[in-house]
C-alpha positions in Angstrom: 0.0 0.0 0.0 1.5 3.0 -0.7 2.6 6.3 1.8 1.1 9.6 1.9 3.6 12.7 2.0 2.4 16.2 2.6 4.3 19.3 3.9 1.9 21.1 7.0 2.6 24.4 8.2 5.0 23.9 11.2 5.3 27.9 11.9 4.0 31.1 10.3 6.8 33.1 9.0 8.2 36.6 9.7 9.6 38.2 6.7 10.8 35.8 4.0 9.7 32.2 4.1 11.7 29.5 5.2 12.2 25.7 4.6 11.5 25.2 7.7 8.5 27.2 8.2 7.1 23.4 6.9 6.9 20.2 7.9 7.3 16.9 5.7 4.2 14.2 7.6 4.3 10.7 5.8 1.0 9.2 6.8 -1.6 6.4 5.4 -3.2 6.9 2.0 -6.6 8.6 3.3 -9.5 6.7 2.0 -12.6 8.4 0.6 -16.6 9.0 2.5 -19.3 9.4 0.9 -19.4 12.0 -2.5 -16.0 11.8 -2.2 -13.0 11.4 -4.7 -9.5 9.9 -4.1 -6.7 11.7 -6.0 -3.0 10.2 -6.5 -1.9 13.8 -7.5 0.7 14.6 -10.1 1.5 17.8 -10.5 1.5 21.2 -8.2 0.9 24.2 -8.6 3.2 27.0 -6.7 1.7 30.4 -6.6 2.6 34.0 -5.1 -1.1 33.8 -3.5 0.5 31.2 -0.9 2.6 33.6 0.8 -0.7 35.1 2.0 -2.2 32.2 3.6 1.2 31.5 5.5 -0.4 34.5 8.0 -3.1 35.1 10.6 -4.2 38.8 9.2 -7.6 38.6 7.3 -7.5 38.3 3.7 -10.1 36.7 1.2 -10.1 33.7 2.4 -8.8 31.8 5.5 -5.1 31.2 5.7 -3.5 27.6 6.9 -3.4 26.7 10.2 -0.6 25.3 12.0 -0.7 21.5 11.5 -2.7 21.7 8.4 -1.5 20.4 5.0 -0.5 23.5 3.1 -3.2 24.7 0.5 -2.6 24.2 -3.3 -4.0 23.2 -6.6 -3.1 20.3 -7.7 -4.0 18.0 -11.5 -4.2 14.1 -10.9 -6.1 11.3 -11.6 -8.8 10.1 -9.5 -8.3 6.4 -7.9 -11.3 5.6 -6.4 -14.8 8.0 -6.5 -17.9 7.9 -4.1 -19.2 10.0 -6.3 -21.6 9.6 -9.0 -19.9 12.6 -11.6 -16.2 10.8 -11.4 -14.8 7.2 -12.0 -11.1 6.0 -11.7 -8.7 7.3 -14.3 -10.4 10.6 -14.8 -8.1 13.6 -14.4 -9.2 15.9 -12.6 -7.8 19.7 -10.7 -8.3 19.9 -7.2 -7.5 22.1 -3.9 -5.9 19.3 -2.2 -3.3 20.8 -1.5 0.4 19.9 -1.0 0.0 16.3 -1.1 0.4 13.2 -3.0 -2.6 11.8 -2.6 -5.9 13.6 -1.0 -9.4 13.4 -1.0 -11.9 16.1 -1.8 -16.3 16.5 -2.0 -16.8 15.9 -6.0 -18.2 19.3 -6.1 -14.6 20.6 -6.0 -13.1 18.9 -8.8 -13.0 19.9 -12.0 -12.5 17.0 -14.7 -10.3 18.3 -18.0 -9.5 16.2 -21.2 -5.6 15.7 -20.8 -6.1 15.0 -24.6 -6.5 18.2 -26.0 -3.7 19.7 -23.8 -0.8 19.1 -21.4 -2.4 18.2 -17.7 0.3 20.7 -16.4 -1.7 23.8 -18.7 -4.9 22.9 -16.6 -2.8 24.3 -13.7 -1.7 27.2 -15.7 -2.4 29.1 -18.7 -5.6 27.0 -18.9 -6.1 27.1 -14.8 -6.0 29.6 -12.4 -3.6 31.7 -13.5 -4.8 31.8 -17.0 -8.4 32.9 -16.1 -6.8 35.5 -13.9 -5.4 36.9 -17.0 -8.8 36.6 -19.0 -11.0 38.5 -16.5 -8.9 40.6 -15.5 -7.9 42.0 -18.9 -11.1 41.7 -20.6 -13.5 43.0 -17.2 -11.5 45.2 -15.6 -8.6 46.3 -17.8 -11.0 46.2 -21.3 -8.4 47.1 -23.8 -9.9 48.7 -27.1 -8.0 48.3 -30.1 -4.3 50.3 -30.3 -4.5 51.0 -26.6 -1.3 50.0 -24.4 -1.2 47.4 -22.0 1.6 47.3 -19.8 1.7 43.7 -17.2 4.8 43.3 -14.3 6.1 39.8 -13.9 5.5 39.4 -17.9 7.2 36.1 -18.1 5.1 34.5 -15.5 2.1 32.5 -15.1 -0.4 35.6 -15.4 1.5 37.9 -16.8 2.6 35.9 -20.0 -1.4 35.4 -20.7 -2.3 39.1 -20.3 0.4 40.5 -22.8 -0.7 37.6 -25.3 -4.4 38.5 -25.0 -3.8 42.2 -25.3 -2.1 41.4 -28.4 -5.2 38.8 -29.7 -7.2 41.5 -28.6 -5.8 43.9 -31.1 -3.7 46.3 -28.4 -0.4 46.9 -27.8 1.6 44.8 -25.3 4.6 46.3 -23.5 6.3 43.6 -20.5 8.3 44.6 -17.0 10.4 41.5 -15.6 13.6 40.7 -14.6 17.0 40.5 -16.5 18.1 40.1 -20.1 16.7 36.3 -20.5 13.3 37.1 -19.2 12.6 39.9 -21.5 14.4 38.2 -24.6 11.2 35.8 -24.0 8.8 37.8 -23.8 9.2 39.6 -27.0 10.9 36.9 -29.1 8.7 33.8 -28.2 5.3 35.3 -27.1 4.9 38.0 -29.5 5.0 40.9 -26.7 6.0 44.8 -28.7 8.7 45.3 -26.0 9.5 44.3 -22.2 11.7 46.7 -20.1 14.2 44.7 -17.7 13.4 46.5 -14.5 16.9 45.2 -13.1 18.8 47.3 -15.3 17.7 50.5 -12.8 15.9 52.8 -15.5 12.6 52.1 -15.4 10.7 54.9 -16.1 12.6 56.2 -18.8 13.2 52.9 -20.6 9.4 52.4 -20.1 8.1 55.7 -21.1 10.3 55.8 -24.3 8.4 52.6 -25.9 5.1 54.1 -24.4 5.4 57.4 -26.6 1.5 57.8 -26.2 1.0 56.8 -22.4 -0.3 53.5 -20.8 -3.9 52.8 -21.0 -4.0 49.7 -18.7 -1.7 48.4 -16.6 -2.0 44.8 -15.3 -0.5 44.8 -11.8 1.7 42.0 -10.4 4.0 43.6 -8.2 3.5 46.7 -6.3 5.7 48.9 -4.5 7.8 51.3 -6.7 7.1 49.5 -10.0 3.7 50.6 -9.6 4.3 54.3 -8.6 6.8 54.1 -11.6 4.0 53.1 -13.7 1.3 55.6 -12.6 3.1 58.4 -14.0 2.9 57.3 -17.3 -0.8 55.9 -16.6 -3.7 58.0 -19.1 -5.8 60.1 -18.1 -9.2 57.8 -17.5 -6.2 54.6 -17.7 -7.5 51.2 -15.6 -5.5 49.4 -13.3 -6.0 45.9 -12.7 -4.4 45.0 -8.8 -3.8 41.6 -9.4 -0.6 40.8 -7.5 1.7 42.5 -5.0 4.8 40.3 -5.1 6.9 42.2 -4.1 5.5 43.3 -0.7 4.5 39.8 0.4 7.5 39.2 2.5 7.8 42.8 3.5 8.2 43.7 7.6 7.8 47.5 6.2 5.7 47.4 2.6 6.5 50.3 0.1 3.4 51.9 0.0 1.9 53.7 -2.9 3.4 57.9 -3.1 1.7 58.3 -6.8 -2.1 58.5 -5.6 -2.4 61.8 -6.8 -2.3 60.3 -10.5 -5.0 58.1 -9.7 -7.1 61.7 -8.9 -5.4 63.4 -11.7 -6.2 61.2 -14.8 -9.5 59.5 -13.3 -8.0 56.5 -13.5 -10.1 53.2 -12.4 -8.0 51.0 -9.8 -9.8 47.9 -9.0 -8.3 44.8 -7.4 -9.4 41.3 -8.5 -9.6 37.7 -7.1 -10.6 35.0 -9.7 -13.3 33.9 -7.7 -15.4 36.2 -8.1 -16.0 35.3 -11.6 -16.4 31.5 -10.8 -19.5 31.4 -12.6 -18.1 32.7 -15.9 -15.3 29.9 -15.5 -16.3 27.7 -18.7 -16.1 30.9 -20.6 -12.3 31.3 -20.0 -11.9 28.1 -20.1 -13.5 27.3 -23.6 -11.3 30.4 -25.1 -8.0 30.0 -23.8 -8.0 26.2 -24.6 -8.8 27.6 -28.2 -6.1 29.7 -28.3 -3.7 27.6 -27.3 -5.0 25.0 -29.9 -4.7 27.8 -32.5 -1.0 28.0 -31.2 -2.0 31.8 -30.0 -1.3 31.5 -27.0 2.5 29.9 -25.8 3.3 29.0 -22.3 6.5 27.9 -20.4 6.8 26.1 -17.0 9.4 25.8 -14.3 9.5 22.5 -13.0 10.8 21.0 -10.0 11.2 17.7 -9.1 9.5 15.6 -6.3 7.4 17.0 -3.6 10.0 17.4 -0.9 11.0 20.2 -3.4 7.4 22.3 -2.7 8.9 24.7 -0.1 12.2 25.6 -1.6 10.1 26.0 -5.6 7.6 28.7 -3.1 10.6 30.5 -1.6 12.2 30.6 -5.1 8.9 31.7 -6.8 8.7 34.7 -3.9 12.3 36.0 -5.3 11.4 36.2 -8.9 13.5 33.0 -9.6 11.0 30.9 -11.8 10.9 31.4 -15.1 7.4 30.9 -16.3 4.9 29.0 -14.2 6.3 26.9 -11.1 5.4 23.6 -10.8 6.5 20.6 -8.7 5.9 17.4 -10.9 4.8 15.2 -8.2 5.3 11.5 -10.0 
């Protein structure tokens, strides 16, 4: 019969997150009740979303407990089902966290066709962080034709899909990330019209020089000074999608924001966004980014690690900007 592993939270962290914040618990397979599923789970998703459920301040949903197998989306396949919607072999994404095997209530599965698309993408630019992208873009950003779209962390899970939608989407698609590679990427490989490497310590001026005519929307993943650096070039009645803070998430003293006058100034509509709220709409996104990506419109890289006892040092390296495209551990 084989072992369960699973990493719990052994202590919340102060400041940067450590490898030994966790906890590696082998344990018995758990078996499933009644309308539920078993998952042996291959693949795991690492996102920037985790470093806020590592604390005890209130946020949008509760954060992890000490003891408690630490939260994650994972794709599997389903080994045994008490549930009338699933049958062994189906593959499935699930919150079961950071685990290699777990069972869940049917009702949160969601069962994709690993035939028309890598499993991995269903945790990607087909999953979470892929309909991130869509909603955000298209609900709260709405880019008309010609307009600018800047995104931070451009060659990452989000980021990646909002520059190539603004570009299906007839606008122009401008990139922040971090160093030569990263932006080489982004414009050579996913069609981006430029990327600024916000390492080389010029920002604003390298980033208003390919935005001659101003940034319409700006699709926010990091915060702190790339954002007040990008408000000063923002237009006047601009949008701003707060998606992602990065860069504050490990933070004892955050940034803060010193450009709010622009927001006054130009009108501009700032509105954060959590995925969920759109959970109805989910098939939507779902239906047109598989489409895209089947029309080769839409290209997607992944950093993958290794083995689950690799989950906490792929987070920690994710936090620092490390990953290059979306981080996954590849569980079997």
């Amino acid at each position: 019969m084989p072992t369960n592993k699973s990493w719990t939270l052994a202590k919340y962290p102060e400041g940067w997150v450590r490898e030994d914040d966790f906890k590696l618990v082998e344990a018995p397979v758990p078996q499933p009740k009644d309308g539920e599923v078993l998952i042996r789970n291959l693949w795991l998703s690492l996102d920037p979303y985790m470093r806020g459920r590592l604390s005890q301040q209130k946020s949008y949903v509760k954060g992890v407990e000490i003891g408690e197998v630490m939260t994650g989306e994972t794709a599997g396949e389903v080994v045994e089902s008490k549930h009338p919607k699933f049958v062994p072999g189906d593959t499935v994404t699930t919150p079961t966290g950071w685990q290699l095997y777990g069972c869940a209530k049917g009702e949160l599965l969601t069962k994709v066709d690993a035939t028309r698309a890598p499993l991995s993408y269903f945790l990607g630019c087909l999953g979470m962080p892929g309909r991130t992208a869509y909603f955000g873009l298209k609900d709260i950003g709405a880019p008309k034709p010609g307009e600018t779209v800047v995104v931070s962390a451009a060659s990452g899970a989000v980021g990646s899909v909002v520059g190539q939608l603004a570009k299906v989407w007839g606008g122009r698609a401008v990139g922040i990330a971090g160093g030569a590679q990263k932006c080489a990427y982004v414009v050579n490989e996913l069609g981006f019209d430029a990327c600024i490497d916000y390492k080389a310590g010029n920002l604003y001026r390298d980033l208003k020089e390919v935005c001659p005519k101003g940034v319409d929307v700006y699709f926010e993943n990091v915060g702190g000074e790339t954002l007040d650096t990008v408000l000063k070039l923002m237009n006047f009645r601009g949008r701003v999608v707060v998606c992602g803070l990065i860069s504050e998430y490990n933070a004892t003293d955050p940034y803060g924001v010193k450009m709010f006058r622009a927001i006054l100034v130009n009108r501009l509509k700032v509105q954060g966004m959590i995925v969920f709220d759109w959970l109805e709409r989910y098939p939507e996104a779902n239906r047109a980014l598989l489409d895209l990506v089947a029309a080769g419109k839409l290209k997607y890289r992944e950093s993958v690690l290794q083995g689950i006892e690799s989950a906490p040092r792929g987070l920690i390296g994710l936090l620092k900007g490390e990953n290059f495209g979306k981080q996954l551990v590849k569980l079997a």
